[in-house]
Residue, then its C-alpha position, 0 to 999 in steps of 0.5 A: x297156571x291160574x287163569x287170573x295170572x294170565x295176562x294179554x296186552x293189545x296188540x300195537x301198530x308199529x311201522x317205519x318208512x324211510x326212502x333217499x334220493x340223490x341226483x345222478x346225470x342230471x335226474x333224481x335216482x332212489x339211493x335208499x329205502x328202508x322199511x318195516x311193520x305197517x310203514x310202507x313207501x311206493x316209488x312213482x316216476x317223477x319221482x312220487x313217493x306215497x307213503x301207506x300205513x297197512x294197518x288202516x289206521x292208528x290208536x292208542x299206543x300206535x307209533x308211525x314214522x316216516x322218513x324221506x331225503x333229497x340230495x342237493x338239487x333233487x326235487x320230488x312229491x310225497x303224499x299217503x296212499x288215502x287218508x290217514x285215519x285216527x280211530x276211538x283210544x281205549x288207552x294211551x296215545x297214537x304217535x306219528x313222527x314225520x321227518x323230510x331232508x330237503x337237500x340244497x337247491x331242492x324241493x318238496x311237495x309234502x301233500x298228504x291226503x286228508x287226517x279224520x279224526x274219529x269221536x274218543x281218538x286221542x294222537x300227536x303228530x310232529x312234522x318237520x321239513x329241514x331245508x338246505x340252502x336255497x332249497x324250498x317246500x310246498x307243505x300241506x295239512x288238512x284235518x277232518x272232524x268226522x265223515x259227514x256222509x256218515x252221520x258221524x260227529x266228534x264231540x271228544x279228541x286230543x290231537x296234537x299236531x306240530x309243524x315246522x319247517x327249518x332252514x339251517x336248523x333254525x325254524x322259518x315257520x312253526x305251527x302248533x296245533x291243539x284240538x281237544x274236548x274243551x276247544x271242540x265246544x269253545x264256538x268262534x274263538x277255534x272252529x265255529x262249528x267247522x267240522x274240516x280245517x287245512x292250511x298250505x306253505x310254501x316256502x322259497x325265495x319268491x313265494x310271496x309272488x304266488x299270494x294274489x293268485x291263491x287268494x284269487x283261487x279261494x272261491x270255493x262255496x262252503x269254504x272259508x280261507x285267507x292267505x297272506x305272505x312274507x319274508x319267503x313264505x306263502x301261507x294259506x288256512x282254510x275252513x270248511x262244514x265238510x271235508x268234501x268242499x274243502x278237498x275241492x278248494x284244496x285242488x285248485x290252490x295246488x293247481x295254481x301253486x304247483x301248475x302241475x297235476x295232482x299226485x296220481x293217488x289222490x284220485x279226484x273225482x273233479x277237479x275243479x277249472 
């Protein structure tokens, strides 16, 4: 055979994580997990799920998917292992896909760690939280520009980020997000120069309750955030010149909307009062 006629393909990140709870004698009990390639799930009393992607990272071409279901009345958090890293595409797009069942009467803390985008990287991500009746979520995303301690700076990317959350299959909140090489320059009008964007939800009857104390707990130097709710929902943004001040603004939101600690693996090395 010729040399020419050779050919090799890159190899792809593939993986597929899905793990179920229902409620049995009153406490949430694993019913189900399921899975494969670079997708893993690790199970903590509370319950905590943490979600990891062995590969490290993802790029052009890589497919992630997780899954997580909560039977009628359970309640749980899911986080990742560490920050989700999307890295320079040579070719083609990195696709991750998220999917929560949130079961009647339930509820969900979705509060995965930080998604850094490098210079050249090129996903798309949609995320979707389906809630039973009565049931509801605290939801978090933050997206980092480069690491800053790293002198990295991100000048190219196409990251499509599309977030919702549904009720009786009929969306209560939806947020599209757009970053690409012309949005990155566009000054004002997108991130002014932020190099670390997040926003939290929370959605459930009573969450406009929690807006005077998240606005109160937006104090964090080097931050930027505002909060305004309605209708059952609580939503705050947040902008930052670096990742590290905005994970510290984002502690202390979760502290006063969740009054509980943070998930174990975030490992934060202050916390602040």
């Amino acid at each position: 055979m010729h040399a020419a006629a050779i050919t090799t393909g890159h190899q792809r990140t593939r993986g597929d994580a899905f793990v179920g709870f229902g409620l049995r004698s009153g406490k949430a009990k694993l019913r189900d997990l399921r899975q494969q390639g670079a997708a893993k799930a690790i199970i903590l009393p509370g319950p905590e799920v943490v979600f990891l992607n062995t590969a490290g990272g993802l790029t052009g071409g890589d497919k992630l998917r997780y899954g997580l279901d909560l039977s009628d009345g359970v309640r749980a958090v899911a986080t990742t292992q560490t920050a989700e890293r999307i890295y320079r595409a040579n070719e083609g797009v990195a696709r991750i896909d998220l999917r929560f069942e949130v079961g009647a009467g339930g509820h969900l803390d979705w509060l995965p760690q930080e998604t850094i985008l490098f210079d050249g990287s090129a996903a798309e991500r949609r995320s979707t939280i389906s809630l039973g009746m009565g049931a509801s979520c605290l939801s978090l995303e933050a997206v980092i520009l480069g690491r800053a301690a790293m002198g990295e700076t991100v000048t190219r990317t196409h990251f499509r980020d599309t977030r919702q959350i549904l009720r009786k299959s009929r969306p209560v909140f939806l947020e599209p997000l757009l970053l690409d090489d012309e949005r990155l320059g566009a000054g004002a009008a997108v991130l002014d120069g932020a190099r670390a964007i997040a926003s939290l939800v929370l959605v459930g009857q009573g969450s406009e309750g929690a807006l005077a104390p998240a606005r109160a707990a937006l104090n964090e130097p080097g931050v930027q955030g505002g909060a305004s709710a309605f209708d059952g929902k609580l939503v705050v943004r947040l902008m930052a010149g670096d990742g590290w001040p905005l994970r510290r603004q984002i502690a202390r939101l979760l502290a006063v909307l969740r009054r509980a600690p943070l998930p174990r693996v975030w490992q934060m090395q202050e916390v602040a009062a």
